[in-house]
ROMAR-650510 format. One line per 2 residues: their letters; for each residue x, y, z of C-alpha. Coordinates in nm, 2 decimals. Each point is the difference from the previous one (the first is absolute). Last residue first. Layout:
BEGIN
a = X:Y:Z; ... .
! end
This chain:
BEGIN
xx = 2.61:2.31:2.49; 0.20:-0.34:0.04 .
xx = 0.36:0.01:0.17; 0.26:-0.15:-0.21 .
xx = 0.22:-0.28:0.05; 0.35:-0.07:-0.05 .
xx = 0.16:0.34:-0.11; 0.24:0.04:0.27 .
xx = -0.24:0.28:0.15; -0.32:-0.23:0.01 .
xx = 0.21:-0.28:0.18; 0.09:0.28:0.28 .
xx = -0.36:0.08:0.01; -0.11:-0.37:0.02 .
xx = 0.23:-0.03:0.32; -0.09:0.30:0.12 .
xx = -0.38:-0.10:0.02; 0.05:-0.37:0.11 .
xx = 0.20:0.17:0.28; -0.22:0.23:0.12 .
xx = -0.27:-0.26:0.01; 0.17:-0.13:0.30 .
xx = 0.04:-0.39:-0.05; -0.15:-0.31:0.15 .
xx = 0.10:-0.35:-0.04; 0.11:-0.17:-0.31 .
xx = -0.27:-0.15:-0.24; -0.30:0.20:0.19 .
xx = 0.24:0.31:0.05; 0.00:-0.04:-0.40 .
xx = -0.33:0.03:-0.09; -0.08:0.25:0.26 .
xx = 0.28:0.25:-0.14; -0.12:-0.02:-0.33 .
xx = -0.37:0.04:0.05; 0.17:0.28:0.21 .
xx = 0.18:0.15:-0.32; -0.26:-0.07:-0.24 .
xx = -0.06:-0.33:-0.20; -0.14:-0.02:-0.38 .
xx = 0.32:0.18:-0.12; 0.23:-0.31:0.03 .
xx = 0.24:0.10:0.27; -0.11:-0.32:0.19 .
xx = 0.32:-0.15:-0.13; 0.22:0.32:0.10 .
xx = -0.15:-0.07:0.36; 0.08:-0.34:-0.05 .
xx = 0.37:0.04:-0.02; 0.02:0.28:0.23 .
xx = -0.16:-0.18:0.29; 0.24:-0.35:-0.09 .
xx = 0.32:0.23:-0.02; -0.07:0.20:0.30 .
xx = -0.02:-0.32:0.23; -0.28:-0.24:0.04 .
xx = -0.23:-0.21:0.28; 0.01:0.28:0.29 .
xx = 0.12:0.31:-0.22; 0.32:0.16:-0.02 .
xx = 0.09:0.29:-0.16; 0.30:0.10:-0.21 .
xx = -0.11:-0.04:-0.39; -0.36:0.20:0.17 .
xx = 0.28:0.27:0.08; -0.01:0.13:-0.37 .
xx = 0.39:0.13:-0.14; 0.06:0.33:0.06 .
xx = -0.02:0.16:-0.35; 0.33:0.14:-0.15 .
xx = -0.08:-0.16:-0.32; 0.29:-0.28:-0.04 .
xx = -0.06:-0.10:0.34; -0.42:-0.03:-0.05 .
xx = 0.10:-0.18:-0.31; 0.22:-0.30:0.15 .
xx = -0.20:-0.02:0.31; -0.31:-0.03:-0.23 .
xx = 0.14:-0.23:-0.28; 0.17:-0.26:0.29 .
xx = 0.22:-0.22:-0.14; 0.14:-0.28:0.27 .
xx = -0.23:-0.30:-0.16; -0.32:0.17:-0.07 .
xx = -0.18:0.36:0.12; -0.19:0.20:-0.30 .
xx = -0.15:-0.29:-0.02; -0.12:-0.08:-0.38 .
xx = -0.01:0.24:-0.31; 0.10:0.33:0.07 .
xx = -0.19:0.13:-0.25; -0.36:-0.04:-0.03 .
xx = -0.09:0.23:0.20; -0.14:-0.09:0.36 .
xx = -0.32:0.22:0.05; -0.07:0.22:0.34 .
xx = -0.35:0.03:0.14; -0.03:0.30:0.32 .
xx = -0.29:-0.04:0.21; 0.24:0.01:0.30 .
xx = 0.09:0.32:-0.08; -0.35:0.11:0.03 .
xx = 0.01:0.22:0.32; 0.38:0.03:0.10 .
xx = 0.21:-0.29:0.19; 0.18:0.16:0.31 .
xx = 0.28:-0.21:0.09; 0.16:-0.35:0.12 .
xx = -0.36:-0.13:-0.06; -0.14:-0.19:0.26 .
xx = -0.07:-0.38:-0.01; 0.42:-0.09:0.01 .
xx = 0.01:0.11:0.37; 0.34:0.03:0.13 .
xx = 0.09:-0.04:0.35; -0.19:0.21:0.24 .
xx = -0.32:-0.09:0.06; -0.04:-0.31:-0.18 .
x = -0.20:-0.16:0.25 .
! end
């Protein structure tokens, strides 16, 4: 039945062995959304860097838009969680989502300094 229009339970690309295992840590600092009232932190610093700002801040899920997903996946960033842990959680809150963009959206937060990826 979904042959042919989008669908969200495959990944938009190739995930490689492991990645999915991946944990990332929030740092301390920001503190609070990094989304709130008009100011958005990632939009603003993915500009500023030359980075292509993530496309999870674009998609569209059936119960939530790419605020909500990227809100709680930077929530479940709390080192205990990996990347599909992550990625169930929140398709459970929201609707589904490709993996793919869980992934480069907690890349692009790891590049502007708000979480790190744990070794």
């Amino acid at each position: 039945m979904l042959d042919g229009i989008l669908n969200p339970f495959k990944v938009l690309s190739p995930i490689p062995q492991g990645i999915a295992s991946i944990k990332f840590l929030r740092r301390s600092n920001p503190k609070g959304p990094v989304a709130v009232f008009g100011s958005d932190y990632v939009n603003d610093r993915t500009a500023t860097a030359g980075i292509t700002p993530p496309k999870l801040l674009s998609f569209e899920g059936l119960w939530g838009s790419g605020e909500e997903y990227a809100y709680e996946v930077l929530n479940f960033a709390d080192g205990k969680r990996n990347t599909q842990q992550i990625r169930d959680a929140v398709s459970a809150e929201y609707g589904p989502i490709p993996l793919d963009l869980v992934i480069e959206y907690l890349r692009t937060l790891e590049k502007i300094g708000v979480v790190e990826q744990l070794k």
